[in-house]
N, C-alpha and C positions, 0 to 999 in steps of 0.2 A: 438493443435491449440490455437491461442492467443500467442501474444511474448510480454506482459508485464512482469512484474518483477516476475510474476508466474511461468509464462508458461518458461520465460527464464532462471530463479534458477533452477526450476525443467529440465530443458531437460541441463543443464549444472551439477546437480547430476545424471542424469541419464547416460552421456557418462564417469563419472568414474565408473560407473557397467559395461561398454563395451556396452553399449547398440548404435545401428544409431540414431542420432534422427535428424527428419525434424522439423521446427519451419515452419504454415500458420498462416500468421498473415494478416489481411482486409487490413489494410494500412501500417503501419512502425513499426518496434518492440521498444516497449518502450514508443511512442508518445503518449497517451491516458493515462489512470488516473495512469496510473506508473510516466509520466510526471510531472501532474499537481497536486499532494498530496503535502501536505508540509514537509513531513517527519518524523514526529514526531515519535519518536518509543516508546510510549506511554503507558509501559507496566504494569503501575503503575494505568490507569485510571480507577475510582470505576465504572463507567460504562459500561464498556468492560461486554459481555453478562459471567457469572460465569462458563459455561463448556471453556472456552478460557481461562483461568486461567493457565493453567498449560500450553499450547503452546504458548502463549503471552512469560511465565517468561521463556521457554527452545529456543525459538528464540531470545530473546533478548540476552542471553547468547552464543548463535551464532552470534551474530552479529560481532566481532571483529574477527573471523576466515572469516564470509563470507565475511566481507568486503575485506581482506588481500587477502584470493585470487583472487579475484575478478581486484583488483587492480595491483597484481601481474601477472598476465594474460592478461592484457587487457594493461599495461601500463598508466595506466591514474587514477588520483584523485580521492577519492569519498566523501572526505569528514564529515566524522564523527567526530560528535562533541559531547562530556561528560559532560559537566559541570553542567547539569540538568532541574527540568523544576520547573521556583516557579509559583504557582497556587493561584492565590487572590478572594478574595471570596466566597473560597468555602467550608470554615472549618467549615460550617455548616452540609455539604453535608455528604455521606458515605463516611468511610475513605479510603486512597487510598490502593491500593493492593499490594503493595513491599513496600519498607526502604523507608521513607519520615521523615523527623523532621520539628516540629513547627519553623518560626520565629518570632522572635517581632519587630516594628517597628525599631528599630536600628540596625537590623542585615540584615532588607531590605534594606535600607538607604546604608549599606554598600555593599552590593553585587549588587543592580542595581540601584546606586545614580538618577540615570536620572529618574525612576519611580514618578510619582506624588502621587500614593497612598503609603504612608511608613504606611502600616498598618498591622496588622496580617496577616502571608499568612504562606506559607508550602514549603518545597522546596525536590520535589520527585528526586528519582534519576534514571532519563530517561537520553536517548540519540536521538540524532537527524541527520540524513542524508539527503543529497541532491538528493533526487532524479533522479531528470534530469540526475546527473552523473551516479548515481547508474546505472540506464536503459543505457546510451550510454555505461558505460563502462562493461555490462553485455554483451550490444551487442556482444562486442568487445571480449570480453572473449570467449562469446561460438564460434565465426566465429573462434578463435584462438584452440579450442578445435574441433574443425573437426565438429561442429553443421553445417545444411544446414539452410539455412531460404531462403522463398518464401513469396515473401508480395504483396500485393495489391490486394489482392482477397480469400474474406469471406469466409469462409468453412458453404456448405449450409446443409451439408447431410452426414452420415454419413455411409460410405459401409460396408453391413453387405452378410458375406458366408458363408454358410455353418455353420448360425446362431451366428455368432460371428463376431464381426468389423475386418474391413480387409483392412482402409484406408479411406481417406474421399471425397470429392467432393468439387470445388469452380464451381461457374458460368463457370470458365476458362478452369479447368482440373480435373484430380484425382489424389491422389499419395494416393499409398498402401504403409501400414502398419501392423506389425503385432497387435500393440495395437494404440491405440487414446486413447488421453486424452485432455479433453476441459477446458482450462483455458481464455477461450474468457472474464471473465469480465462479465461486463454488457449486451452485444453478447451471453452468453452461452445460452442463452433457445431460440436463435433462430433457432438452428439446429436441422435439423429432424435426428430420428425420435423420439425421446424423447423430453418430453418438460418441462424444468426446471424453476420456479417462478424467475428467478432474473429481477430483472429490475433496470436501471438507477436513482441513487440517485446524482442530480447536485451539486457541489460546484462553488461559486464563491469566487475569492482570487485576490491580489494582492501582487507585491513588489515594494520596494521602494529602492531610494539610498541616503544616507546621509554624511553629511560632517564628520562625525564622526567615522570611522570604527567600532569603540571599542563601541557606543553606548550602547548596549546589548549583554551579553553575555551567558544569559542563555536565553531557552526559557521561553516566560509569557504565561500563560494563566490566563484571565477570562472570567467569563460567556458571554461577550458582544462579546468576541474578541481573537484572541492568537495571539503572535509574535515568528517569528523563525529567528533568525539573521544567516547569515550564513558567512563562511568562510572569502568572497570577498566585503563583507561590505554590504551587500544585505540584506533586512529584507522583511520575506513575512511576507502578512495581509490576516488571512480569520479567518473564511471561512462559506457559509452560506450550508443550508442543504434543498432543494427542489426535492420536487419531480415534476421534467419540461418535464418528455420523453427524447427524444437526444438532447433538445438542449443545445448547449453549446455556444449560446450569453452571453456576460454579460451586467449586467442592471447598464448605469452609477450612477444611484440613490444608489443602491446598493453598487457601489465600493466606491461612495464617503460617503458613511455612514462606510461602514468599515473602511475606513479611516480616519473620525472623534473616531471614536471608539478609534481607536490607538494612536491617539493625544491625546486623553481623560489619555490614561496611561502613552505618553511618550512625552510629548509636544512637542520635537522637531522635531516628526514624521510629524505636521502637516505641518511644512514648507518643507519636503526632497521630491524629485521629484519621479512621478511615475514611472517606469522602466518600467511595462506590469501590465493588468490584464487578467485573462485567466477564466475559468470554464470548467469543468472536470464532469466525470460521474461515482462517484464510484459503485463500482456491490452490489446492497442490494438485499438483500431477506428476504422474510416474517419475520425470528424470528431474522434478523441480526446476522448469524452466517455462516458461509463457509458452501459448498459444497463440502465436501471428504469424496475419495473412491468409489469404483467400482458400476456400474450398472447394470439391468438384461440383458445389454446386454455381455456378454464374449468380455472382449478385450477393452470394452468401458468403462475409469476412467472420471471424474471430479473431477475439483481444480478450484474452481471458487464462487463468492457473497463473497467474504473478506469485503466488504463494509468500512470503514474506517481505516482495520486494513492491508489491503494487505504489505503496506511495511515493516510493522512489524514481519506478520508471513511468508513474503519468505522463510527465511532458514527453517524454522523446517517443513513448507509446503512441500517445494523439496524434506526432507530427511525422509518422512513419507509417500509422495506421490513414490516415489520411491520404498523405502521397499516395500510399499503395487502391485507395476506395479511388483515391480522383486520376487516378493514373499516369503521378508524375513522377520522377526519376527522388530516389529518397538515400543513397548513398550506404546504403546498411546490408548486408547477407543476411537473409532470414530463413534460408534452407534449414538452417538447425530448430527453429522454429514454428517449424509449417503445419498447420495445425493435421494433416491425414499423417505424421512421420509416425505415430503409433499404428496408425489402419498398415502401412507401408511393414513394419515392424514384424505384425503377426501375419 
């Protein structure tokens, strides 16, 4: 349940084990914070919680297989971009977690002339995808791989027989299965009968279009701001981090601060026209770290609270959560992960 870029990678590994799988998803698969992230596959940031270390760098290294097929299945673009991500401001900070080298002011000046700050900075080497794509053309891959999907009504409940999950429930109907697994997002802890901490962490973003395609070609970050240029000349601006419940208004104050923000590093940001601003719900949870692997219920997994990392750990998600549904040896410690460590907790 959930057809974001979770629930969709995974139930698109699970039908090369042979397995049926249905996709319920509330509204549309893909449309919610698989949509609205900016992509960054950030597998370098000192940040990132220290047990994510090792599935951050083994999906990133998936990433150029699962883009491929993805792409090759669905027919459609996703656009991945390499060239990296330079980070200003922060070489004070902890150093980053993969292959990064220092720059100096003239090796900034060279690689993104348009920058107004030509000062120390770093330049990691991430990669960056389009979202939006990624999820239509994920759609499109599993509808092409014999996936069913059922959308527009929430899975409230989960059916349990003869002590083990046997399928789920919407407002609407049931469909039986032999296992469920809940990749609902920021949705996961609403279904019964179990009840999971995640809750909605909002961002607001925007993007822009400028007369300049070539503008920027790596992504920027600093502390105030980050930029991600994309393919078609596109540059999104975010992103803030609120804890607002579901709403997902954005506050003009807000966008046009972040867009000052961006003009601050790329002057000519401040004159390019806005294209959209949107806000998004990524799925957090208390320590900021996913939910994976099985519950005390038999039959019942979660994959679910990625909270800003979801785009990044799809692949190695799918091919971890998979082993673990079809019960083969997957090489990964997931005790830090397990989704009752909170029930264990209190």
């Amino acid at each position: 349940m959930g057809g974001g870029i979770i629930g969709l990678s995974l139930a698109l590994e699970l039908r090369k084990s042979g397995l049926s799988v249905l996709v319920v998803d509330r509204s549309e698969p893909g449309r919610e914070a698989s949509s609205a992230a900016a992509g960054m596959l950030a597998c370098c940031d000192p940040h990132l919680p220290r047990p994510l270390y090792r599935l951050a760098t083994e999906s990133f290294r998936l990433y150029p297989e699962f883009v491929h097929e993805i792409e090759d299945e669905s027919g459609m673009r996703v656009d991945l971009r390499g060239p990296g991500t330079i980070v200003l401001g922060e070489n004070g900070g902890p150093p980053p977690i993969g292959p990064a080298r220092n720059l100096d002011a003239d090796e900034l000046a060279k690689l993104e002339p348009h920058l107004s700050m030509h000062t120390d900075a770093q330049l990691w080497e991430e990669r960056s995808v389009d979202p939006r794509a990624l999820a239509a053309a994920a759609v499109k891959a599993a509808k092409h791989r014999g996936v069913d999907i059922a959308s527009g009504s929430a899975v409230v409940e989960i059916e349990i027989q003869s002590g083990r999950a046997a399928g789920v429930r919407t407002a609407k109907t049931s469909y039986a299965g032999g296992t469920v697994t809940n990749c609902a997002g920021a949705w996961a802890g609403q279904v019964r009968p179990l009840n999971f901490p995640t809750r909605p962490v909002k961002g607001q973003m925007l993007s822009v279009a400028t007369n300049d395609r070539n503008l920027l070609r790596h992504v920027v970050r600093s502390p105030e701001v980050y930029l991600v240029p994309r393919g078609d000349g596109r540059i999104l601006i975010g992103a803030t981090v609120e804890d607002a419940g579901f709403d997902k208004r954005t506050d003009p104050d807000t966008i046009q601060r972040l867009h000052q923000a961006a003009a601050n590093l790329v002057p000519e940001l401040g004159e390019a026209r806005i294209l959209e601003d949107w806000a998004g719900l990524r799925p957090g949870t208390p320590d900021d770290m996913p939910l994976l692997g099985g519950t005390t219920v038999p039959g019942y997994f979660v994959a679910a609270g990625h909270f800003r990392d979801g785009i990044l750990l799809a692949p190695v998600t799918a091919k971890i959560m998979s082993a673990v549904i079809t019960g083969v040896p997957h090489g990964f410690e997931l005790n830090v992960f397990s989704p009752d460590r909170f029930v264990r907790a209190a």
